[in-house]
Each structure stands twice: as C-alpha cells, then as structure tokens.
N, C-alpha and C positions, 0 to 999 in steps of 0.2 A: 633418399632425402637426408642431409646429411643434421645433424642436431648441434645448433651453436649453442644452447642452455650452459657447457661446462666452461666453453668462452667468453661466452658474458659474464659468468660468477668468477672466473681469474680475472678477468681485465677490472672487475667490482673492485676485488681484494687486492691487485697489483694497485690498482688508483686510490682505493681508500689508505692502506695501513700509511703509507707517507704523512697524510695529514694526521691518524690519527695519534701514532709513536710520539711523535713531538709534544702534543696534548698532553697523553695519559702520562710522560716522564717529566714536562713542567707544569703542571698544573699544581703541586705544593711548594712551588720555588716562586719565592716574589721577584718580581723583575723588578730590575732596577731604573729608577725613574725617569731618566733619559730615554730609555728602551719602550718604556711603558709610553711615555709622550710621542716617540717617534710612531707608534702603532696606531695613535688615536687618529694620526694624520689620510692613514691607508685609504679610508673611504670614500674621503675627499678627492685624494691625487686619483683614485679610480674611478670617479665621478667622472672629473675630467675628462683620460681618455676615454671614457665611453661617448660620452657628448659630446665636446669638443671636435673628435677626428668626426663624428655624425654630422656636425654642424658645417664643416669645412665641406662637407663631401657635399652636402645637400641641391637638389636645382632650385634654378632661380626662380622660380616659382612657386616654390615653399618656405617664402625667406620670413614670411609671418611666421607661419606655423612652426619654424625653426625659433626664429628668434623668441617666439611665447614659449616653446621646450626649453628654452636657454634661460629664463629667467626664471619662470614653473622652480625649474630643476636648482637654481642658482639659491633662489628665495625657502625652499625648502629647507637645503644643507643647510643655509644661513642659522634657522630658528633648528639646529639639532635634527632632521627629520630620520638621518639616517640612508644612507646608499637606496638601497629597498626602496626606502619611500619616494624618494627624490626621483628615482630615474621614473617608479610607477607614476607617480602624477605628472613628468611632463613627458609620457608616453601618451596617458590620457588629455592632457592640454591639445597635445599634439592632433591626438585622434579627433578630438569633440573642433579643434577647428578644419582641420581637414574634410567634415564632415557637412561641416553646417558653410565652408567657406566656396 
C-alpha cells in the first residue's frame, strides 16, 4: 500500500506559501487607495460568477427557486453581508424552497 501522507503535506505547502508570502511581506505596507477600493470590489464580482453562471445553467423547473437564490443572494450583498453570507443564505433559500415546493 502505498502512503500518500508526504503528498498531501507538499501539495498543502506548494498551495499554501503563494497565498501566504504575499500576506506576511505586505501586511505593514499601506496600500494605496485605488488598490485598496479595487479590492473591496472582489466579493461582489465573485458573487456574480458563482451565481450568475448557476443561474444561467439552471432547468426550467427551478426558475423559482433560482430566481429566490438570485435575489436571497442579490439583497444580502446589498446590506454588506459579505460573500459567505450571501452565497450561504441563497443556498439555503434555495434549499427550503425546493423542499417545501
């Protein structure tokens, strides 16, 4: 049997140190404030393709339960919720009508 244990912990360390170099060398360097606004954007534009290309793809049969993900998710970002929150509550919107519909 062969043991992937020393595989998995390179492929950890190959996939983490990228994100983390950049961190630990900017984290006392103030960004500058165009760069700082461009960043605030990320969540949002990442919202989108997640939903969006979801939405598109969806059958015609779930065009409620899409369209309540879509606005769930829409209404949250709106008031701040945060990526996280947005896509979880219209995962759950999703669920609770697909369940009871």
């Amino acid at each position: 049997m062969t043991n992937y244990l020393p595989l998995i912990i390179a492929m950890m360390i190959v996939t983490y140190l990228p994100r983390l170099l950049p961190w630990v060398v900017l984290s006392e360097r103030p960004l500058h404030p165009l760069l700082r606004r461009f960043l605030l954007y990320i969540p949002y534009t990442a919202l989108g393709a997640l939903i969006v290309r979801g939405a598109m793809e969806a059958p015609s049969e779930m065009a409620i339960a899409t369209l309540a993900g879509i606005l769930v998710s829409a209404t949250c970002s709106w008031f701040k919720g945060g990526l996280v929150s947005s896509v979880s509550a219209s995962i759950l919107a999703v669920f609770l009508i697909l369940s009871y519909h």
